[in-house]
Steps between C-alpha positions, in 0.01 A plus 500: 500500500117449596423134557117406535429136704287315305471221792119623589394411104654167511332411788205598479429416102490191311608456134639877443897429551545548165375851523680590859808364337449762223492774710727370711786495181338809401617670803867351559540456017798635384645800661866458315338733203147621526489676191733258259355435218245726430143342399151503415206280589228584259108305518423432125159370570348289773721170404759699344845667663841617433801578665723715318838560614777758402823346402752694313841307369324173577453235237327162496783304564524723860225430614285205670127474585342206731186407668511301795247486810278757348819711495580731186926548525680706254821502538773663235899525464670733279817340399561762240646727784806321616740627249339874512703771612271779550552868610197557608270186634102626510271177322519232747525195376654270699342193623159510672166274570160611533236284648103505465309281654187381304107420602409164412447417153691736375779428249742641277354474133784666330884728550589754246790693532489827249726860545548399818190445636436156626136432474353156675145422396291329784140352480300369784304148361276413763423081472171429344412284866595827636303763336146566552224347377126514431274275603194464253157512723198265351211576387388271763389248271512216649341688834178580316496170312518338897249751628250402175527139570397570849251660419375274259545223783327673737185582253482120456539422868182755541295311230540119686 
């Protein structure tokens, strides 16, 4: 297993932990099954995402989403299986838990569950004090209307 030290980014930045702790889980995330389930991360529009994930022989009552810490976890448990006898064993569904982690304002709008497919809707609302705005640039106004009145002054100060 490759292991990267991420001592030199802590300290020598301020503020990014969050990130180096990203790549750090990134790096060391699951390993118990890479593949398990199967899923889709799909950009809808610029606000807009979905995960979709593939799980066959799972119903609602199996499974469990949660957001915590910026932290997407779906996790599932197929209790359907424990009386099965089967000959031949190839859809896994046991129990399993997928993680995503999530940039910040981004939450979970919405969990559909349809053939198998479980489909979680994201959207990324940015706080109005956090989005940019524009600032509206005077006609000057009240520069020229100074500038006049100086003028003005100064034409009278010429005249005594």
């Amino acid at each position: 297993m490759n292991t990267v030290d991420l001592g030199p980014f802590y300290r020598s930045s301020v503020g990014f932990d969050r990130l180096a702790s990203l790549i750090d889980n990134a790096l060391t995330s699951d390993k118990s099954a890479p593949g398990y389930p199967p899923y889709n991360i799909e950009m809808l529009d610029e606000n807009r995402y979905a995960i979709t994930l593939a799980l066959a022989g799972y119903t609602e009552e199996d499974l469990e989403i949660q957001v915590e810490k910026g932290v997407l976890t779906v996790r599932g448990e197929n209790k359907s299986e424990e009386n099965s006898q089967y000959l031949y064993h190839g859809i896994s569904n046991g129990t399993f838990e997928r993680k995503f982690n999530l940039a910040e304002y981004v939450e979970v709008s919405n969990a559909n569950l349809v053939n198998g497919l479980l489909t979680i809707s994201l959207v990324r609302e940015i706080p109005e004090a956090m989005k940019p705005k524009k600032i509206a640039i005077n006609k000057g106004t009240n520069v020229l209307e100074h500038k006049a009145e100086e003028k003005d002054k100064a034409k009278g100060d010429k005249a005594a």
